[in-house]
PAMARVEX-547463 format. One record per residue (C-alpha): residue number from 1; residue in one letter; y, x, z. Coordinates in steps of 0.25 Angstrom, whole numbers, plus 2048, in hexadecimal, padded with zeros to 3 digits. Layout:
REM PAMARVEX-547463
<rec><pos>NUM</pos><code>A</code><py>Y</py><px>X</px><pz>Z</pz></rec>
...
***
This chain:
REM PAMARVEX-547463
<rec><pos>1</pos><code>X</code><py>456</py><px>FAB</px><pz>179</pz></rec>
<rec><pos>2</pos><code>X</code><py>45D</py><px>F9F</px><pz>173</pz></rec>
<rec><pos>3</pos><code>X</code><py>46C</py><px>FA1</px><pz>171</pz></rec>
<rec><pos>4</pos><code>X</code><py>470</py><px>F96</px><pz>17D</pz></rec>
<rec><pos>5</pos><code>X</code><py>468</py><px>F9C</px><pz>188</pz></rec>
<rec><pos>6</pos><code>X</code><py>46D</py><px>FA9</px><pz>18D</pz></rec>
<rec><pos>7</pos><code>X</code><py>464</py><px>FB3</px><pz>195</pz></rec>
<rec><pos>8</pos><code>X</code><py>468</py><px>FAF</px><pz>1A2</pz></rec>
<rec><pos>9</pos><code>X</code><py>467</py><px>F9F</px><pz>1A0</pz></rec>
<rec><pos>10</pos><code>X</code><py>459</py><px>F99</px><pz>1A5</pz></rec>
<rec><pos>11</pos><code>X</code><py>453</py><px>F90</px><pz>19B</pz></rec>
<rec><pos>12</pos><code>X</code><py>454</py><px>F82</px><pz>197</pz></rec>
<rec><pos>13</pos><code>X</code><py>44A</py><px>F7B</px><pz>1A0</pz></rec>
<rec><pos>14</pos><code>X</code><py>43D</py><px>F75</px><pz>19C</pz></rec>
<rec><pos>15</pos><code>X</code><py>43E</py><px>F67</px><pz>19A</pz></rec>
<rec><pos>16</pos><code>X</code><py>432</py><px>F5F</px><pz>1A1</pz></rec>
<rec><pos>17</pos><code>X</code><py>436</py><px>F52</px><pz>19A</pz></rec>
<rec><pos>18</pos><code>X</code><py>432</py><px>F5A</px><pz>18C</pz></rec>
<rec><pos>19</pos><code>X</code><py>426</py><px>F5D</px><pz>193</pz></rec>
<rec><pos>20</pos><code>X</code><py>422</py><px>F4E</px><pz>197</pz></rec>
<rec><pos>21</pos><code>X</code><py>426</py><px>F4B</px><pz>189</pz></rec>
<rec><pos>22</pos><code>X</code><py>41B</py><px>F55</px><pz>181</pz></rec>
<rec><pos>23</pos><code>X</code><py>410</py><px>F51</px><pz>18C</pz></rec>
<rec><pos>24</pos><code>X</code><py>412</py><px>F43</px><pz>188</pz></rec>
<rec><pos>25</pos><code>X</code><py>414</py><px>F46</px><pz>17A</pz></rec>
<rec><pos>26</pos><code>X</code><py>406</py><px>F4E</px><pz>17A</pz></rec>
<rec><pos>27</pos><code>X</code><py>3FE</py><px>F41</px><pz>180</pz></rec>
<rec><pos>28</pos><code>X</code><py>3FF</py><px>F45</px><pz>18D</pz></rec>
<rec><pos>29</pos><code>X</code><py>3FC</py><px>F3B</px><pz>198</pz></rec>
<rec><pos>30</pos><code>X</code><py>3F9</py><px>F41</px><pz>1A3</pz></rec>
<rec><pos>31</pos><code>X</code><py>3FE</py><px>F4E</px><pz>1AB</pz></rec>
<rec><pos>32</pos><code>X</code><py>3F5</py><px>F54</px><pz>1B7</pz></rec>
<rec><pos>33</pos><code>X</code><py>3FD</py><px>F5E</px><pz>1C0</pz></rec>
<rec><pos>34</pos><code>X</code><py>3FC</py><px>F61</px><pz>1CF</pz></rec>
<rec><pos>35</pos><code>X</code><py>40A</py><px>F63</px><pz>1D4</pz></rec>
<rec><pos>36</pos><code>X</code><py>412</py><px>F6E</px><pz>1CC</pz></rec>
<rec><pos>37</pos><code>X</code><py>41F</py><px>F76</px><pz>1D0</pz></rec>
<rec><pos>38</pos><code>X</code><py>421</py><px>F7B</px><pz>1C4</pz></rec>
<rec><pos>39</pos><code>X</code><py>422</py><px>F6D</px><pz>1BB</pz></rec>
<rec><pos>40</pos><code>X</code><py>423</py><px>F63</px><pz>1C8</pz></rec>
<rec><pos>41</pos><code>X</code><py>432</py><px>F60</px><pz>1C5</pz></rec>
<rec><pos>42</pos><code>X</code><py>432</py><px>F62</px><pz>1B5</pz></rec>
<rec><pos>43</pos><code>X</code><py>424</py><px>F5B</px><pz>1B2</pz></rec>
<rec><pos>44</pos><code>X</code><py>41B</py><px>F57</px><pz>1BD</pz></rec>
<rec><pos>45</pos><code>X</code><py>426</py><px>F4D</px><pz>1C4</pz></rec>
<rec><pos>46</pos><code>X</code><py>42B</py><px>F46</px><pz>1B5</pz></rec>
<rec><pos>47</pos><code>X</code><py>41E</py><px>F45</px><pz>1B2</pz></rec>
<rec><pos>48</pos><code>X</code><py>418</py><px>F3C</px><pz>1BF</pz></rec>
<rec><pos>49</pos><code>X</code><py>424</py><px>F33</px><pz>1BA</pz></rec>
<rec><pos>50</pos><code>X</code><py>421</py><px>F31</px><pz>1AB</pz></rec>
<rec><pos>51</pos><code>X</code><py>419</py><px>F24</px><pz>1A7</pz></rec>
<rec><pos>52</pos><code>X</code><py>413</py><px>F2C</px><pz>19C</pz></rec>
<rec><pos>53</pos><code>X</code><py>40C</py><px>F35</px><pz>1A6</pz></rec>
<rec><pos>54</pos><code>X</code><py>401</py><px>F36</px><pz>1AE</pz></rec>
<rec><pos>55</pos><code>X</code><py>402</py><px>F3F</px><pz>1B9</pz></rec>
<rec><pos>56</pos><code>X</code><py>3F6</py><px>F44</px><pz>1BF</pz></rec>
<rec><pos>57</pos><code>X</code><py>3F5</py><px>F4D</px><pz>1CC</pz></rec>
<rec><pos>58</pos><code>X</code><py>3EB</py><px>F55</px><pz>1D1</pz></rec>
<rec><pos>59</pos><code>X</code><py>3E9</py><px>F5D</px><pz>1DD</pz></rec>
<rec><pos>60</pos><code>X</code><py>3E5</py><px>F69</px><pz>1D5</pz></rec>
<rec><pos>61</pos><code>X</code><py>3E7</py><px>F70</px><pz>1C7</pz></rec>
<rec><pos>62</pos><code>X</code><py>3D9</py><px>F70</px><pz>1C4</pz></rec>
<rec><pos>63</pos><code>X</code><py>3D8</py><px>F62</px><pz>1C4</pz></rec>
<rec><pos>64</pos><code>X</code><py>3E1</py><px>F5F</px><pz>1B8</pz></rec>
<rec><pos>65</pos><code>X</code><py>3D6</py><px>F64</px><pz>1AF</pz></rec>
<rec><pos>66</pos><code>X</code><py>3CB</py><px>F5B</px><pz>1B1</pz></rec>
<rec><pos>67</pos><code>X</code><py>3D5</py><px>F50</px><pz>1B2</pz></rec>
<rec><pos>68</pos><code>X</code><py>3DC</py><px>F54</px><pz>1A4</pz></rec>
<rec><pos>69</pos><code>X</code><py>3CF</py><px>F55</px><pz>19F</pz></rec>
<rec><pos>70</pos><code>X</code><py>3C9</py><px>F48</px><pz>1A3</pz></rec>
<rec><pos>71</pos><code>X</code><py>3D8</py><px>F41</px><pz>19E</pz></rec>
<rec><pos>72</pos><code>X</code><py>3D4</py><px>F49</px><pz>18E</pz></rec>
<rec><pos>73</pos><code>X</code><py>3C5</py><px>F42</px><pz>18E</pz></rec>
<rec><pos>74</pos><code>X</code><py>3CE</py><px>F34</px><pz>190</pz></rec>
<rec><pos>75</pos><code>X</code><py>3D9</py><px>F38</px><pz>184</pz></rec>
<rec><pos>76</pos><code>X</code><py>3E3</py><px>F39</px><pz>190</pz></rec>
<rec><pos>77</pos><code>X</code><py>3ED</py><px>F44</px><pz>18E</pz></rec>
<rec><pos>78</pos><code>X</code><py>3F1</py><px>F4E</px><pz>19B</pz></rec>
<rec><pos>79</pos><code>X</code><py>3F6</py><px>F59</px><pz>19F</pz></rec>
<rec><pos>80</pos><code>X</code><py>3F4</py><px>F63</px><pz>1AB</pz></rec>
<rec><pos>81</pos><code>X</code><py>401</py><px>F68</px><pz>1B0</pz></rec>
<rec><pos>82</pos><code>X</code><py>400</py><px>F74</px><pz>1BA</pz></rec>
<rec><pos>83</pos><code>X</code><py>406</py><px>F82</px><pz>1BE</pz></rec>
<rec><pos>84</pos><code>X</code><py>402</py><px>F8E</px><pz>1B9</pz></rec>
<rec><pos>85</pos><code>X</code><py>3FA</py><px>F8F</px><pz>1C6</pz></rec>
<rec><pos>86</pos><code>X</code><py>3F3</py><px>F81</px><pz>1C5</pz></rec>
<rec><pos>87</pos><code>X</code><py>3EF</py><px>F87</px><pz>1B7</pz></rec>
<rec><pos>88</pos><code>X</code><py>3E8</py><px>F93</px><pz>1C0</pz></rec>
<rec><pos>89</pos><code>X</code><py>3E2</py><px>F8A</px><pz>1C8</pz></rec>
<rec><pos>90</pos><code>X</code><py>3DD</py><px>F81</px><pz>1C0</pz></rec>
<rec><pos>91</pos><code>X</code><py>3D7</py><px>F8D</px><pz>1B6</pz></rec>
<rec><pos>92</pos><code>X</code><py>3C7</py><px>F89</px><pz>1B7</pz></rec>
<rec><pos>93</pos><code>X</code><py>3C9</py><px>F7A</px><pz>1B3</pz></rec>
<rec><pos>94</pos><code>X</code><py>3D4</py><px>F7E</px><pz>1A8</pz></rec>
<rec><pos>95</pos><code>X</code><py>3C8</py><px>F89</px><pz>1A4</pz></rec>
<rec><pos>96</pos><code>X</code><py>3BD</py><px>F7F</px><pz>1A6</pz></rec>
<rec><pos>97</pos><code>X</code><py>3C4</py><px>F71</px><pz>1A0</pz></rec>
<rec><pos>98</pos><code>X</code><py>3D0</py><px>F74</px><pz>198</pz></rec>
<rec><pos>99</pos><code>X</code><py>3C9</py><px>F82</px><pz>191</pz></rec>
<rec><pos>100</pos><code>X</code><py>3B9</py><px>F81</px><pz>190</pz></rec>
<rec><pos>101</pos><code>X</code><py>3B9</py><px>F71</px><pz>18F</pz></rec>
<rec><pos>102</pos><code>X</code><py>3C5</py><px>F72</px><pz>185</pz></rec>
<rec><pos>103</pos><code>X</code><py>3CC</py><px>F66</px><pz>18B</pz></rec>
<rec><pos>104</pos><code>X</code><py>3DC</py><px>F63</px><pz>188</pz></rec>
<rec><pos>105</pos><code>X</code><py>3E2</py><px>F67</px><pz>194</pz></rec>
<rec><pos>106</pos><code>X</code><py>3EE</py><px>F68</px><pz>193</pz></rec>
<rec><pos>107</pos><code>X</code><py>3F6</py><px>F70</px><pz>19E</pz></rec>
<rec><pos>108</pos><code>X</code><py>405</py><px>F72</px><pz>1A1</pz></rec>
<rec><pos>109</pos><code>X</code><py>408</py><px>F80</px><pz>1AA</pz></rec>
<rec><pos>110</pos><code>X</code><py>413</py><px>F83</px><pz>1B3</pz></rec>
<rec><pos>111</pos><code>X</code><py>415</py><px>F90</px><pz>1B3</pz></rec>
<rec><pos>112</pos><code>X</code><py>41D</py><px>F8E</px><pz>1C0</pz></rec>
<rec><pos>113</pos><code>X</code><py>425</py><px>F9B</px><pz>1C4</pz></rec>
<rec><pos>114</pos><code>X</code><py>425</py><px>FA2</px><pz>1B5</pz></rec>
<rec><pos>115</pos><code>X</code><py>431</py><px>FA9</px><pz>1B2</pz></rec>
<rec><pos>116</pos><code>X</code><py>43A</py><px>FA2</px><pz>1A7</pz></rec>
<rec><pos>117</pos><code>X</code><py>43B</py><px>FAE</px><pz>19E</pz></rec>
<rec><pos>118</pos><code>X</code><py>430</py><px>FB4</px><pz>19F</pz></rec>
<rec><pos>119</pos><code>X</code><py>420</py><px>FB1</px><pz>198</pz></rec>
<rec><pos>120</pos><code>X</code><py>416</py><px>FAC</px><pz>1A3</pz></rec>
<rec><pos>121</pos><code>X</code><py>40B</py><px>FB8</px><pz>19D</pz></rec>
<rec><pos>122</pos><code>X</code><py>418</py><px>FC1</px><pz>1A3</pz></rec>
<rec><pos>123</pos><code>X</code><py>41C</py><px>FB8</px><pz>1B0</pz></rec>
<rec><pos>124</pos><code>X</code><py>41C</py><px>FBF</px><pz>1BE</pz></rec>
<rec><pos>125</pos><code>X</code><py>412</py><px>FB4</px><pz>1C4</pz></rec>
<rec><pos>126</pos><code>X</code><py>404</py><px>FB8</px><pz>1C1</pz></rec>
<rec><pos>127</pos><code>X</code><py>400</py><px>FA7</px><pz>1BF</pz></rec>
<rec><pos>128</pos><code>X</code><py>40B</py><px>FA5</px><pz>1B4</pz></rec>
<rec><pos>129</pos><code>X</code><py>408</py><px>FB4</px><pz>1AD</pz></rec>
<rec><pos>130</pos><code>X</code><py>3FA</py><px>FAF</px><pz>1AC</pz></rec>
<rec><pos>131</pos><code>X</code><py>3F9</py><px>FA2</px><pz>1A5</pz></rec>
<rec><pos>132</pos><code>X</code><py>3FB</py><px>FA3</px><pz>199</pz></rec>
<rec><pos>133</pos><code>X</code><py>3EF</py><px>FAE</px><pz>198</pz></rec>
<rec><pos>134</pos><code>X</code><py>3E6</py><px>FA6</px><pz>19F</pz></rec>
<rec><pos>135</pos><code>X</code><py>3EA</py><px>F9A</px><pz>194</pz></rec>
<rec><pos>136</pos><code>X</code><py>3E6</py><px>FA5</px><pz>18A</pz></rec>
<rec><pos>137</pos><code>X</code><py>3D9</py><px>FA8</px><pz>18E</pz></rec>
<rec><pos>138</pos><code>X</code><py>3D6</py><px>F9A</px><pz>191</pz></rec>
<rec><pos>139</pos><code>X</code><py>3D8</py><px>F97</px><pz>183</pz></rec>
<rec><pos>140</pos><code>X</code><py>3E4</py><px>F8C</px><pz>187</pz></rec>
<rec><pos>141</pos><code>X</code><py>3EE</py><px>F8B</px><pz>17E</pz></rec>
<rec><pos>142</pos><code>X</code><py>3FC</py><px>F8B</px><pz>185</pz></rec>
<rec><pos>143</pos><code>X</code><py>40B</py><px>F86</px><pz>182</pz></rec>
<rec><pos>144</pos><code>X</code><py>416</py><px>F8D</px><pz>18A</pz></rec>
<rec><pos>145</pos><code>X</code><py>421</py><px>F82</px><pz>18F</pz></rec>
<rec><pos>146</pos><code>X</code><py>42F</py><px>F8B</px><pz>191</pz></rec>
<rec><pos>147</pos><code>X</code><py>437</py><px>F81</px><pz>189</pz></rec>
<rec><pos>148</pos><code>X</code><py>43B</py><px>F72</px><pz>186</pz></rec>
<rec><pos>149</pos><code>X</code><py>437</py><px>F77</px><pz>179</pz></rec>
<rec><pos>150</pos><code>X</code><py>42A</py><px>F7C</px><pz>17B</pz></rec>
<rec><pos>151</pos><code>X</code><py>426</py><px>F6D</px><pz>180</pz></rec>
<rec><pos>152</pos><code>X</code><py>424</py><px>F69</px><pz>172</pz></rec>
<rec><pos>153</pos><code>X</code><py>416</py><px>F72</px><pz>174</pz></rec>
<rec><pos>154</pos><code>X</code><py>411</py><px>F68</px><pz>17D</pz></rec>
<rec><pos>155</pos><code>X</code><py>40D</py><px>F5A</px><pz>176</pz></rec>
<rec><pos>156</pos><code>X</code><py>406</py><px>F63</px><pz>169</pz></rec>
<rec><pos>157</pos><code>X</code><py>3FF</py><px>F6C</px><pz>173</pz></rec>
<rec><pos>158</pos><code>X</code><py>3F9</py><px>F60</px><pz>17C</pz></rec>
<rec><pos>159</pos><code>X</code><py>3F6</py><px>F5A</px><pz>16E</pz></rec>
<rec><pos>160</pos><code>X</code><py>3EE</py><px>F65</px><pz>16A</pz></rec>
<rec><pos>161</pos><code>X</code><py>3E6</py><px>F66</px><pz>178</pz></rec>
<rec><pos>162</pos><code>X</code><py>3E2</py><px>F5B</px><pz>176</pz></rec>
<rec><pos>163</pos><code>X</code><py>3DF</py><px>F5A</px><pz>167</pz></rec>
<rec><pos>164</pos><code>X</code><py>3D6</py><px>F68</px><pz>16A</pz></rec>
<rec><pos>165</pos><code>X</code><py>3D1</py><px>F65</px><pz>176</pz></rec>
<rec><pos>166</pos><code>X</code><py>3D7</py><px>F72</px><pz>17C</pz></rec>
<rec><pos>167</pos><code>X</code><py>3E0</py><px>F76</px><pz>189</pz></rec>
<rec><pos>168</pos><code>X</code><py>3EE</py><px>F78</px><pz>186</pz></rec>
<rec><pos>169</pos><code>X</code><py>3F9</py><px>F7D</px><pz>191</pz></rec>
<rec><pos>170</pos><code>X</code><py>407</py><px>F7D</px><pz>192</pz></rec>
<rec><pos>171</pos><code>X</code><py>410</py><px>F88</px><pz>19B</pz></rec>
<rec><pos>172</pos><code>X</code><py>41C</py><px>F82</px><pz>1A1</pz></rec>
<rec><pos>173</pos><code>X</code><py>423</py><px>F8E</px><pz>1A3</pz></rec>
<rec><pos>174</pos><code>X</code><py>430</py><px>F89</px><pz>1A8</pz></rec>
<rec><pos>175</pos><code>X</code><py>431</py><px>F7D</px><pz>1B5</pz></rec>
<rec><pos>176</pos><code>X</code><py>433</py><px>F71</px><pz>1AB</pz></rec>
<rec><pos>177</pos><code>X</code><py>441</py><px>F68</px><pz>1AF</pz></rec>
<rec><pos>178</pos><code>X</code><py>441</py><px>F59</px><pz>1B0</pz></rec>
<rec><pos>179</pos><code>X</code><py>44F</py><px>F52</px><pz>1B0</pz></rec>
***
C-alpha cells in the first residue's frame, strides 16, 4: 500500500478526464452507450459535450456491436461503453461480431456495484465475479481500469484492436469522477 494512503483512507478517485483523453489519443471517434449509472457522471455526461466525440445511443446493448462494427469497415474509431450487465446482455452479438468475425471492438465495462478492494473474480455480485472468465473463454483480452495510472493502458490497447483486428475491453472498476 503506498506510504500516503492509510488503510482506512478510500482511494484516489478515477479521473474521467484521463479516460477521454486515452480514448481520443487511440483514435476514437465515437462512443455508443445506452444510459449507464456507473460512468453517467464520470464519462457518459463529459463525453455528450466534447467536440471531439461522437456520441451515439441506443436503446439496447446489443445494438452497439453491429454499429461498432459498421464504424471499423469505414476507418472510423468507436467504442461501446456499458455495464457489466449490458456486457451480459449483449453476449451473442459480442460472441458472434467482436469474437468469430474478429472485429475491433472495443468495449469499456462498468463494473457497477464492485467492491473497492476487493478482485471482481472475488466480488459478492454474481455479474461483476463473472466477467472477467467469461472474457477469458471468449478469447478477449482485457485491461482493468482502478487507477489514473492504469488509463495509459487504454490508447495502446484500442491501437492494437484495431491493428489485429481483434476485441479488447476495458473493466472500469471504480465510478470514474469528472470535475
Amino acid at each position: 500500500m503506498p506510504a500516503a494512503q492509510t488503510p482506512l483512507e478510500a482511494p484516489p478517485p478515477l479521473q474521467g478526464a484521463l479516460i477521454i483523453d486515452a480514448l481520443k489519443k487511440g483514435g476514437v471517434e465515437y462512443v455508443l452507450s445506452v444510459p449507464d449509472l456507473h460512468t453517467s457522471s464520470g464519462l457518459l455526461k463529459p463525453i455528450s459535450t466534447d467536440p471531439d466525440l461522437k456520441l451515439i445511443r441506443v436503446c439496447k446493448e446489443d445494438e452497439t456491436l453491429g454499429i461498432a462494427a459498421g464504424l471499423s469497415y469505414g476507418d472510423k474509431r468507436a467504442l461501446v461503453l456499458v455495464q457489466y450487465t449490458g456486457f451480459l446482455y449483449a453476449m451473442n452479438a459480442i460472441r458472434a461480431i467482436a469474437c468469430e468475425h474478429s472485429m475491433p471492438i472495443c468495449m469499456m465495462i462498468g463494473l457497477l456495484g464492485k467492491e473497492p478492494d476487493t478482485p471482481s473474480r472475488e466480488s459478492a455480485r454474481f455479474g461483476v465475479r463473472i466477467i472477467e472468465p467469461m472474457l477469458d473463454v471468449l478469447g478477449i483480452a482485457y485491461h482493468r481500469i482502478a487507477s489514473d495510472a492504469d488509463t495509459a493502458l487504454i490508447a495502446p490497447a484500442i491501437a492494437a484492436a484495431y491493428a489485429g483486428s481483434k476485441p479488447v475491453a476495458f473493466l472500469i472498476e471504480r465510478r470514474p469522477v469528472h470535475p
